[in-house]
Backbone as a ProteinNet text record, in pm:
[ID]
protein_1_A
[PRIMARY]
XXXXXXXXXXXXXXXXXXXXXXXXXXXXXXXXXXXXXXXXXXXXXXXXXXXXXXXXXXXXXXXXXXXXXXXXXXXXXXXXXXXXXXXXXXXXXXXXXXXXXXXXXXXXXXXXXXXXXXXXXXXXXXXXXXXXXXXXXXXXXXXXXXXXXXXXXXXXXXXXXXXXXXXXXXXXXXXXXXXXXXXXXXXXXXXXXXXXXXXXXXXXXXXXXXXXXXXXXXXXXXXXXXXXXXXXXXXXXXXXXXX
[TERTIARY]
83.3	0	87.6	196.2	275.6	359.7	427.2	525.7	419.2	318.6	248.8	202.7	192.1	141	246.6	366.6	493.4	493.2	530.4	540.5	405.8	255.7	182.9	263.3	289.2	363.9	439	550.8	640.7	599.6	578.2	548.9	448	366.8	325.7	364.1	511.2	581.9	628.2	675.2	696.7	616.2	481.3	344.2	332.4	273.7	242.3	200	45.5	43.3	136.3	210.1	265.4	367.4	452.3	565.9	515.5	386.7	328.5	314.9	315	317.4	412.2	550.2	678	764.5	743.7	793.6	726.5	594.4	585.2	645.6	636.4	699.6	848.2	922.3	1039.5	1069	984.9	997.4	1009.6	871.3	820.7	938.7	996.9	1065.7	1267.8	1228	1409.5	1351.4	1256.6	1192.9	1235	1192.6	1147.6	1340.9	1364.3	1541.6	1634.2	1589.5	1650.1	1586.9	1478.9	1415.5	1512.4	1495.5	1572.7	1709.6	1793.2	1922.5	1984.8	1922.6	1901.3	1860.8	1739.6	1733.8	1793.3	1891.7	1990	2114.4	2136.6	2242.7	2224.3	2119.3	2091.8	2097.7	2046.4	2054.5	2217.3	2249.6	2434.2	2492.5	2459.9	2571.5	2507.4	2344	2358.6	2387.7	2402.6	2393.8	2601	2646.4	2720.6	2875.7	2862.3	2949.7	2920.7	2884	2911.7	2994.9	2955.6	2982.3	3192	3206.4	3326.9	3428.4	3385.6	3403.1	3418.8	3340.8	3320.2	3420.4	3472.9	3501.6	3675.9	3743.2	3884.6	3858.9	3826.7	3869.7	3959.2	4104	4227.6	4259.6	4248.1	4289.7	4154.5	4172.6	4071.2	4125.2	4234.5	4309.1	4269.9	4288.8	4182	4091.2	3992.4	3876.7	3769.3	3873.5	3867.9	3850.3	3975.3	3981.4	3882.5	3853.7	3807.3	3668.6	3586	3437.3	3479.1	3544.1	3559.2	3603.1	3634.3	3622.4	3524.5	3480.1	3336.9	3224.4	3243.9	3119.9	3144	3252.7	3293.5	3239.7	3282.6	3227.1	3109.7	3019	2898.9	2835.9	2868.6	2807.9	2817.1	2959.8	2945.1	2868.9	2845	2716.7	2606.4	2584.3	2404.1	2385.3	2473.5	2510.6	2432.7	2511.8	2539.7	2421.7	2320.8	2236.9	2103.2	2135.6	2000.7	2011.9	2104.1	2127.9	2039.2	2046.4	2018.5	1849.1	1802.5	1626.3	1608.4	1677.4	1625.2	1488.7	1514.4	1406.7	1297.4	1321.9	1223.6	1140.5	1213.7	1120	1032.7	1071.5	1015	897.1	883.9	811.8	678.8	718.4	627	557.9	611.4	523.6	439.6	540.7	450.9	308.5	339.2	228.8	95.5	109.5	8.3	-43.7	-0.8	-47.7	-69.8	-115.3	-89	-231.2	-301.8	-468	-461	-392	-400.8	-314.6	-256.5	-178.2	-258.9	-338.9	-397.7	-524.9	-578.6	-701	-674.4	-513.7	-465.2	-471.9	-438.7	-403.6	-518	-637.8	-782.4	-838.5	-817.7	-852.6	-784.4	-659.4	-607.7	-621.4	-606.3	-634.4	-765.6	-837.6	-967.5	-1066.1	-1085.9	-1192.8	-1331.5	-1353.6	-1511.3	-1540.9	-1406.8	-1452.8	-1483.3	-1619.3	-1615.4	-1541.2	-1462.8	-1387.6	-1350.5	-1276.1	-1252.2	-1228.8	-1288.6	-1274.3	-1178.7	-1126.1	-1008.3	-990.6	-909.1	-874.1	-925.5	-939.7	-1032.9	-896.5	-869.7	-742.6	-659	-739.4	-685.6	-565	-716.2	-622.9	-495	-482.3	-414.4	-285.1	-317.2	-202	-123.8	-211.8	-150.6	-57.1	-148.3	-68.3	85	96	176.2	320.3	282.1	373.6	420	369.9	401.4	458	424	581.5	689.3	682.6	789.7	856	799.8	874.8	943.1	874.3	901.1	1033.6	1003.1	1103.2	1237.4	1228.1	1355.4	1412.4	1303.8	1409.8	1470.5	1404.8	1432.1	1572.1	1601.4	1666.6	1844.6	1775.3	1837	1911.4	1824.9	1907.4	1976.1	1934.5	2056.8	2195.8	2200	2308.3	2389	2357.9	2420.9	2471.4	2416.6	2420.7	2554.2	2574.4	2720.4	2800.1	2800	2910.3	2894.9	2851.2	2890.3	2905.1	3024.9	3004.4	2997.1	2916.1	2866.7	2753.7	2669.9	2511.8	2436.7	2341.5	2256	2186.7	2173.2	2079.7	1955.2	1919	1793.1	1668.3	1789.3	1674	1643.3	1733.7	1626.7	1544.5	1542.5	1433.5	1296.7	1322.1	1204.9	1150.4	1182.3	1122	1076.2	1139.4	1089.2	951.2	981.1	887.7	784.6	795.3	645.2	588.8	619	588.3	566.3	619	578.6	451.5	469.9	359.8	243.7	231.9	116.6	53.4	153.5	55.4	40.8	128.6	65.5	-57.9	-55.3	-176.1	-292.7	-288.5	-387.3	-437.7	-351.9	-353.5	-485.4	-424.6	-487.6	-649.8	-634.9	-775.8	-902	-827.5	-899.6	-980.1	-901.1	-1017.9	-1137	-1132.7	-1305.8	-1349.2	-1285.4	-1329.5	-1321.8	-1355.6	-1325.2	-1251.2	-1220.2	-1080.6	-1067.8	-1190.2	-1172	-1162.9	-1216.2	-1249.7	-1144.4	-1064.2	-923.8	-794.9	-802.3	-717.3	-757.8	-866.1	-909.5	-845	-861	-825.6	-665.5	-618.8	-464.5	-419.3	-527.5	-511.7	-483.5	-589.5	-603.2	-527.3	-446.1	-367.4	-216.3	-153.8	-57.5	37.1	49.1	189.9	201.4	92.2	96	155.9	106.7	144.4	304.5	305.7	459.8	551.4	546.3	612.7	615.8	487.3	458.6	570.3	584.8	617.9	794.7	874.4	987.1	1020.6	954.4	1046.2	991	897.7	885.9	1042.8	1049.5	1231.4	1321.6	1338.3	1441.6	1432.9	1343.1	1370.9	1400.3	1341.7	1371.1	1581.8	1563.9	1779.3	1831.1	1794.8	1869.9	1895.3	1966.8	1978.3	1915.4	1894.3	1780.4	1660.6	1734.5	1611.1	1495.2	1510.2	1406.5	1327.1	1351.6	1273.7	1151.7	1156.1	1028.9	910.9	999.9	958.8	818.9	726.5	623.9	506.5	549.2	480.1	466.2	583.1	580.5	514.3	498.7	435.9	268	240.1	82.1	26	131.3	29.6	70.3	181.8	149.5	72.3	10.3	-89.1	-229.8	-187.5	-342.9	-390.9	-299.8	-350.8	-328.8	-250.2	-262.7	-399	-454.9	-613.4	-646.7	-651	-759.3	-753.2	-653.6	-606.7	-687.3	-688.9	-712.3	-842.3	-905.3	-1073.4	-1089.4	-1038.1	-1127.6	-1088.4	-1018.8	-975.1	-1096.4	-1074.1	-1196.8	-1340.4	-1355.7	-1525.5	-1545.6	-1426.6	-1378	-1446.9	-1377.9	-1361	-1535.9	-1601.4	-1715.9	-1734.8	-1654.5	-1612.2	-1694.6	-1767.9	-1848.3	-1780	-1777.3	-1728.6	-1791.6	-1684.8	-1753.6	-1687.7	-1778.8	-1734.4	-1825.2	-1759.7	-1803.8	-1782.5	-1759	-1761.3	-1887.6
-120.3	0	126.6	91.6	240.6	253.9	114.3	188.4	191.5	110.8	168	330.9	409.6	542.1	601.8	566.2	617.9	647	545.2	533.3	613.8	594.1	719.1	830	865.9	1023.4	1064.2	1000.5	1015.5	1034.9	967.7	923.3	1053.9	1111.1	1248.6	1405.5	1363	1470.7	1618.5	1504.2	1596.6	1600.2	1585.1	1621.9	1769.8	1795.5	1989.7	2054.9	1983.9	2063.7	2077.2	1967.5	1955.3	2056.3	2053	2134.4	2270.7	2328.3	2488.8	2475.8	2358.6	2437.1	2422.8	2386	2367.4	2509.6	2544.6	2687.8	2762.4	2750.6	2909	2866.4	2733.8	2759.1	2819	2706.9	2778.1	2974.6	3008.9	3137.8	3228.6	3193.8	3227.5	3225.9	3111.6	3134.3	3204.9	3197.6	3293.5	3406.4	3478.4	3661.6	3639.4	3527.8	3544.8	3527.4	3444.6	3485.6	3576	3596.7	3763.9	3853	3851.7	3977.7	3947.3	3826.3	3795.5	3863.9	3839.3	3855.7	4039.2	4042.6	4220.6	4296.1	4251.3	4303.4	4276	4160.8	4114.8	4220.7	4238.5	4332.3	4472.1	4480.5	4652.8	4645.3	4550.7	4562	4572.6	4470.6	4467.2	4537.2	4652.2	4769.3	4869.1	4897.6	4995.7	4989.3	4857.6	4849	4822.2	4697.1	4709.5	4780	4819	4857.5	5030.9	5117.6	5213	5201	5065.6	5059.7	5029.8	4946.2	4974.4	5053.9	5149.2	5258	5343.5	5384.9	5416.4	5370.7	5235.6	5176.1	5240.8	5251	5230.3	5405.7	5529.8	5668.6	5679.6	5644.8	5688.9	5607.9	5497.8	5384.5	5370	5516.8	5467.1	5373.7	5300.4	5195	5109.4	5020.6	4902	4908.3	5008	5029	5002.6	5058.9	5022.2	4888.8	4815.6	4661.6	4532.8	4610.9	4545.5	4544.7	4649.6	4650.4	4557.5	4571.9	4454.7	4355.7	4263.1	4142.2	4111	4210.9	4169.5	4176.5	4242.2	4228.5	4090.4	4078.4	3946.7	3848.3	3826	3698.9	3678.9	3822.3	3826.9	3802.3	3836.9	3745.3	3636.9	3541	3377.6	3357.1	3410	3359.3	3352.1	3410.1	3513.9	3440.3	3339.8	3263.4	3126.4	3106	2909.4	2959.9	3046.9	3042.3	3066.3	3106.4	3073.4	2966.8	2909.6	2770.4	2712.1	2702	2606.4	2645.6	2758.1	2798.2	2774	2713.1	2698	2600.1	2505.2	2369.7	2404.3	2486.6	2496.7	2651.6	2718.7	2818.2	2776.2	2705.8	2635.2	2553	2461.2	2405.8	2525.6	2659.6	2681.9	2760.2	2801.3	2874	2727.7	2628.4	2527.6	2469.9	2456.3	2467.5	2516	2671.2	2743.5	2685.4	2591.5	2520.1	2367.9	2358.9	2192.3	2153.3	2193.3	2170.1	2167.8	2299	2237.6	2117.1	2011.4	1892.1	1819	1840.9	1711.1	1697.4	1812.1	1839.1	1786.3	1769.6	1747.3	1578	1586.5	1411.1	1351.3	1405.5	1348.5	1328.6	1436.6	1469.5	1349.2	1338.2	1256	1107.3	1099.2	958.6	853.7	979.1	924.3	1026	1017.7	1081	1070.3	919.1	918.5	935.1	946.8	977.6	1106.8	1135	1265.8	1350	1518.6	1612.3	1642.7	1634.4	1704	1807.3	1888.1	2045.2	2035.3	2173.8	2266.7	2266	2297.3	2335.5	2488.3	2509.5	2650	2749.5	2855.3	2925.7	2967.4	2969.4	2978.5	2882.7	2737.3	2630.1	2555	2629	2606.9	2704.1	2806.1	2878.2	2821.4	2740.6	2693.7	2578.7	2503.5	2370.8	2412.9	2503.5	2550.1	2598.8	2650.6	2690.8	2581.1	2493.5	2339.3	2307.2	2248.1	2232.4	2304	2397.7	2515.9	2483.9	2457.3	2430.2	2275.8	2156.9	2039.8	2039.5	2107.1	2067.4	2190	2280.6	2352.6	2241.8	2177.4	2082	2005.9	1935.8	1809.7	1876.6	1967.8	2016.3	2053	2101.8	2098.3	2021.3	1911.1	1783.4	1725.8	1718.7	1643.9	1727.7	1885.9	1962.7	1916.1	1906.7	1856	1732.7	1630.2	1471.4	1511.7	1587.8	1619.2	1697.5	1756.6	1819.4	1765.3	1651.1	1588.5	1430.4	1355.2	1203.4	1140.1	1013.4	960.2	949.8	1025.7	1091.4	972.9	915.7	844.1	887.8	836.5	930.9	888.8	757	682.7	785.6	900.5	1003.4	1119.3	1142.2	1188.1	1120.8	1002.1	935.9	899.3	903	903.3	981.7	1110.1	1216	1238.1	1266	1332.8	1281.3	1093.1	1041.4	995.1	1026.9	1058.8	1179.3	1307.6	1401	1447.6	1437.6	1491.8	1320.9	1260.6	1126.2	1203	1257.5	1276.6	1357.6	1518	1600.8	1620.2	1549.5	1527.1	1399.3	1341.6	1227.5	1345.6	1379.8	1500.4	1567.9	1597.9	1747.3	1689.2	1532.6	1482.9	1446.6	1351.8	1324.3	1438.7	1572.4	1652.3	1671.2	1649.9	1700.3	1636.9	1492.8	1440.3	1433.2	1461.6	1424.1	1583.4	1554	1681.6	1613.5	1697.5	1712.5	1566.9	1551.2	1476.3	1339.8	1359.4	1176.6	1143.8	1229.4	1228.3	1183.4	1230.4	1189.3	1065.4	993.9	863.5	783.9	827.1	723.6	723.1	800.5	832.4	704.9	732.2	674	490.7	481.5	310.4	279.5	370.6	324.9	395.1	384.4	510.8	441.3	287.9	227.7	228.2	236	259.6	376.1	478.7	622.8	671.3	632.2	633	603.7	458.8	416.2	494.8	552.9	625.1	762.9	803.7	909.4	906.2	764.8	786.7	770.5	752.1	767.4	898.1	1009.9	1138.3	1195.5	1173.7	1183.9	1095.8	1051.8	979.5	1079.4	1144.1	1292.4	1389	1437	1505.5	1582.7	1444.8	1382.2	1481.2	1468	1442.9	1604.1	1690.6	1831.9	1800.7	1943.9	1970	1860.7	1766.5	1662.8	1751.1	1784.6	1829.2	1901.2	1992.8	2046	2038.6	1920.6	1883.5	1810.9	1764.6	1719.4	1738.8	1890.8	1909.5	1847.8	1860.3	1819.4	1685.9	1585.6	1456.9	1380.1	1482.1	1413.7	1425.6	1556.1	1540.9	1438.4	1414.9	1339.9	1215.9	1204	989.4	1039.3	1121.5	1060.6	1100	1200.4	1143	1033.5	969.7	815.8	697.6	759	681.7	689.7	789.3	805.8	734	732.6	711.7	542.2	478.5	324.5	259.9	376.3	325.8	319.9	452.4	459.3	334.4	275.5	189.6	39.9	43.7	-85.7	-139.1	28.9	24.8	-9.6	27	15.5	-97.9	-183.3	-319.9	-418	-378.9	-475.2	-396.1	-343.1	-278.5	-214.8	-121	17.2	79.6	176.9	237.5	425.8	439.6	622.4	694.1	798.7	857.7	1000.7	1129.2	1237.8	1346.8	1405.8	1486.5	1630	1659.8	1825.6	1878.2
0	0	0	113.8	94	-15.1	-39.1	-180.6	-296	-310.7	-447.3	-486.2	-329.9	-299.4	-305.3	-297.4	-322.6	-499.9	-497	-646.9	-765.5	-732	-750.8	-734.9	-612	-586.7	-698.5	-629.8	-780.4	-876.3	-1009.4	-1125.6	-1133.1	-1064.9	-1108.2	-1083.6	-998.1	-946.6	-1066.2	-1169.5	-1309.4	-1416.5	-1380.5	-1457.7	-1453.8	-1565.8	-1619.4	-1440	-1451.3	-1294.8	-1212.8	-1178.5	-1063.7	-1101.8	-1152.3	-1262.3	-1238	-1274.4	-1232.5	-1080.8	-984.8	-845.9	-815	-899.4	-798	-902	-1003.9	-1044.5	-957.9	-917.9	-854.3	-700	-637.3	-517.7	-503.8	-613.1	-573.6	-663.8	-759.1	-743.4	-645.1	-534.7	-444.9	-320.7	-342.6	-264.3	-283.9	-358.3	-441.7	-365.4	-413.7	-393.4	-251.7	-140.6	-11.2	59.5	-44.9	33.1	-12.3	-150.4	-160.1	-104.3	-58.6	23.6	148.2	238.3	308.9	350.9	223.9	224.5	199.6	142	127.3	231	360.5	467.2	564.6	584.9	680.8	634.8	558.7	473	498.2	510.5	487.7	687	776.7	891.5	934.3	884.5	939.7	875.1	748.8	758.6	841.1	874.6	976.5	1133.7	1141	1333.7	1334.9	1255	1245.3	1213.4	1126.6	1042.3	1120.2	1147.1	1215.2	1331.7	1434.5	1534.5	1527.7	1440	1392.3	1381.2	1322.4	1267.1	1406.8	1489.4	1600.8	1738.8	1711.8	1843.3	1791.9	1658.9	1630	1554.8	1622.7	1568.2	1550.1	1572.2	1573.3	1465.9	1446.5	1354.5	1243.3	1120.8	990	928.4	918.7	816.7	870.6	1011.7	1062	1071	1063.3	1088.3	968.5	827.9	705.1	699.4	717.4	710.7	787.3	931.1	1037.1	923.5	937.4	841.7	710.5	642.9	513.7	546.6	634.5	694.8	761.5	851.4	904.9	821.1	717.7	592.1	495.5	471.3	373.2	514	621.8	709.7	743.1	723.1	758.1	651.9	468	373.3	354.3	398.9	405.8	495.1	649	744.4	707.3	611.3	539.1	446.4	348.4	232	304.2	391.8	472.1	495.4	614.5	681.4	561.9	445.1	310.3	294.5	232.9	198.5	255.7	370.8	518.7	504.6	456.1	482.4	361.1	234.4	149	154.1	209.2	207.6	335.9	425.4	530.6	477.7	406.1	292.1	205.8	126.4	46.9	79.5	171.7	262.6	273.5	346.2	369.7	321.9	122.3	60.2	-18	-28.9	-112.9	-8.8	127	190.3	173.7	84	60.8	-83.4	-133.8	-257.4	-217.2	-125.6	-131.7	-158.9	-156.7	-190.3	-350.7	-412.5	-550.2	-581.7	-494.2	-546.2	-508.8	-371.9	-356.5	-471.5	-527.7	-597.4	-714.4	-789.6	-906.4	-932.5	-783.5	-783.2	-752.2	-707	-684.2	-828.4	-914.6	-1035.3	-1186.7	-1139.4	-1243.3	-1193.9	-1044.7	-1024.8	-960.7	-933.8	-868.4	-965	-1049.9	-1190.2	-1109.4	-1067.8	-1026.5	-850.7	-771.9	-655.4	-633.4	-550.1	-501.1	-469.1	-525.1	-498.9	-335.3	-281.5	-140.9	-138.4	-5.8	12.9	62.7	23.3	43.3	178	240.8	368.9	433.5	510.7	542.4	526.3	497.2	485.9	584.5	670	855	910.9	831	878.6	819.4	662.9	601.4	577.2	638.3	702.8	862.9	924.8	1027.7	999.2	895.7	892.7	795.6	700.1	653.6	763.7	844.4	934.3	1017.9	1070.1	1099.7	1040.8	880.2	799.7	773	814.2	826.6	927.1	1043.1	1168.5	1161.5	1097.2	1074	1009.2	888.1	803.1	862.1	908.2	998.7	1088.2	1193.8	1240.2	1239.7	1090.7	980.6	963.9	899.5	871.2	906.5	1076.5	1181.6	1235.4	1256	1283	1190.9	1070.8	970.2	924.1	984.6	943.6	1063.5	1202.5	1305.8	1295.3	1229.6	1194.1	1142	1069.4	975	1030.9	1144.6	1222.2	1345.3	1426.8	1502.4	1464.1	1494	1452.9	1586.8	1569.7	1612.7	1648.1	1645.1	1656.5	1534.6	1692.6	1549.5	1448.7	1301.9	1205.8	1232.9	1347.9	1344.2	1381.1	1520.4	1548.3	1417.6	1307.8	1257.9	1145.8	1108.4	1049.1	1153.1	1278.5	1350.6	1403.1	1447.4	1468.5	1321.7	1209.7	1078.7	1066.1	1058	967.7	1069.3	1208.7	1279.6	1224.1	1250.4	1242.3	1100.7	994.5	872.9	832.4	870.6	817.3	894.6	1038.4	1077.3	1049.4	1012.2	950.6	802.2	736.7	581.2	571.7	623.4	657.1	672.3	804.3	845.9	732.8	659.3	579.4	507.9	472.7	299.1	384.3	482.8	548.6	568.2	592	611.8	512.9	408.1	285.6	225.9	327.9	323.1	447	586.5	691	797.2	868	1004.2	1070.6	1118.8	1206	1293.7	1427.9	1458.9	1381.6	1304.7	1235.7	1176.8	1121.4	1068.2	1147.7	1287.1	1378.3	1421.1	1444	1441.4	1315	1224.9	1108.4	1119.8	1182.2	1164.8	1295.5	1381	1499.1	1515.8	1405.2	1381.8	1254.1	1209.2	1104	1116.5	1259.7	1258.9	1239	1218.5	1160.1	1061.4	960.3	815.8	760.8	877.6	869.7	858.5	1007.2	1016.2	936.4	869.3	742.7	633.7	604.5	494.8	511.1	621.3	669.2	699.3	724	673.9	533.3	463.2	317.7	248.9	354.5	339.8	404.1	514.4	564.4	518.9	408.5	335.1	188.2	174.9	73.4	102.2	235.8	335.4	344.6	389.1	410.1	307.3	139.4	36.5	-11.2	2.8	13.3	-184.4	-240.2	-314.3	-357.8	-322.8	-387.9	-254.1	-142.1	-56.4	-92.4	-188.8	-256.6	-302.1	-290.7	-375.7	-212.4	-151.7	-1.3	4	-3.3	18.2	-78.6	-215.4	-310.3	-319.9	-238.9	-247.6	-142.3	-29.5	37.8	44.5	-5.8	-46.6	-132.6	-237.2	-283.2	-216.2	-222.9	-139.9	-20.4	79.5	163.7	110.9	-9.9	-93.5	-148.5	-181.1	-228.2	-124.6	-27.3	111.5	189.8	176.7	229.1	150.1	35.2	-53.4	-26.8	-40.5	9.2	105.7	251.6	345.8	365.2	291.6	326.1	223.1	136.7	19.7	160.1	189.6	249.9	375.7	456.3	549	523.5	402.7	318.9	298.7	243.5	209.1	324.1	444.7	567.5	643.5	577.6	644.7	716.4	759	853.7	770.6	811	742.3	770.1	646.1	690.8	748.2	815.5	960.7	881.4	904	885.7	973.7	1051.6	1182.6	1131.9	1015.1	993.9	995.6
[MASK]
+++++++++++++++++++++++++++++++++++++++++++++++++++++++++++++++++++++++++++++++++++++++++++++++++++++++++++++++++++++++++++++++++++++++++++++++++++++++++++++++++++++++++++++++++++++++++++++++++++++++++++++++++++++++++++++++++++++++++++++++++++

């Protein structure tokens, strides 16, 4: 069930739609780290670079030098530290599109099942910022994984792939169920989940392949819902929706 929903994922990752929500994410997100990087810049020559200047009056020749070393070290810090928000940026403008992936992938692969609603915009600004925070610590931890040795990598495939399986699960359930009934289904299927949810942190790991992280995981737990509600209907669970 999970690698076939994998493999769905994939295989429509570089489809036209999908392709128009991952240009405008990562557009979206270039603007948001050059805006970024331009206001960290414009902050550290005014707080900085005066103070410089200020501390060495007698000495304009180090004072000269001191500011152009502290500006060259402060653009490699400003450089490493984009780098590093590239994938937890990204994350959380593609967030604000993830309804049109799951809608794409309802559309191309479930033709005759009923459409799911959108996420309310509130709540889809919340859950957006969750993967923002997810994937920062995803993030977090695997830059540390590489400047400390010996550190297991097991913790971050298990923190990741709890946490991004539960709220991309969430995300996709929501869109036929309410809230509560969704955390129930997550509830009686959270080993399925979980699984599903490390080989969301095994893309996660892979510096730009992450990129795509958000888009890949909507749709495998869109067709991971879709799996589980047909399975449940199967075995005579009858669907429950409390919105």
């Amino acid at each position: 069930m999970i690698l076939d929903s994998a493999r769905l994922a994939a295989a429509q990752l570089f489809t036209p739609p999908f392709r128009a929500v991952l240009w405008k994410t990562l557009g979206l997100t270039l603007l948001a780290l050059l805006g970024l990087w331009f206001g960290l810049k414009e902050l550290f020559d005014w707080l900085a670079l005066p103070w410089i200047d200020a501390a060495l009056p007698g000495f304009p020749g180090w004072a000269g030098w001191l500011s152009f070393f502290a500006a060259l070290f402060a653009g490699i810090g400003m450089a490493v530290g984009l780098a590093f928000l590239i994938a937890p940026v990204s994350a959380l403008i593609a967030g604000l599109f993830l309804d049109d992936v799951a809608e794409t992938v309802e559309r191309q692969s479930y033709p005759a099942d009923p459409p799911g609603r959108a996420v309310p915009p509130l709540r889809a600004m919340v859950l957006a910022l969750k993967f923002l925070g997810i994937v920062l610590a995803g993030n977090l931890v695997a830059l540390l994984l590489l400047l400390v040795p010996g550190v297991n990598i097991a913790a971050f495939f298990l923190v990741n792939g709890y946490l991004l399986g539960r709220e991309y699960f969430q995300f996709a359930a929501m869109r036929f169920r309410g809230e509560a009934e969704a955390l129930a289904l997550r509830g009686r299927h959270g080993g399925t989940v979980f699984l599903a949810g490390l080989l969301i942190a095994a893309v996660l790991a892979v510096p730009l392949v992450n990129l795509l992280t958000p888009l890949f995981a909507a749709a495998l737990m869109v067709h991971l819902h879709k799996q589980i509600s047909r399975r449940e209907a199967e075995q005579g669970l009858p669907p429950r929706n409390d919105a």
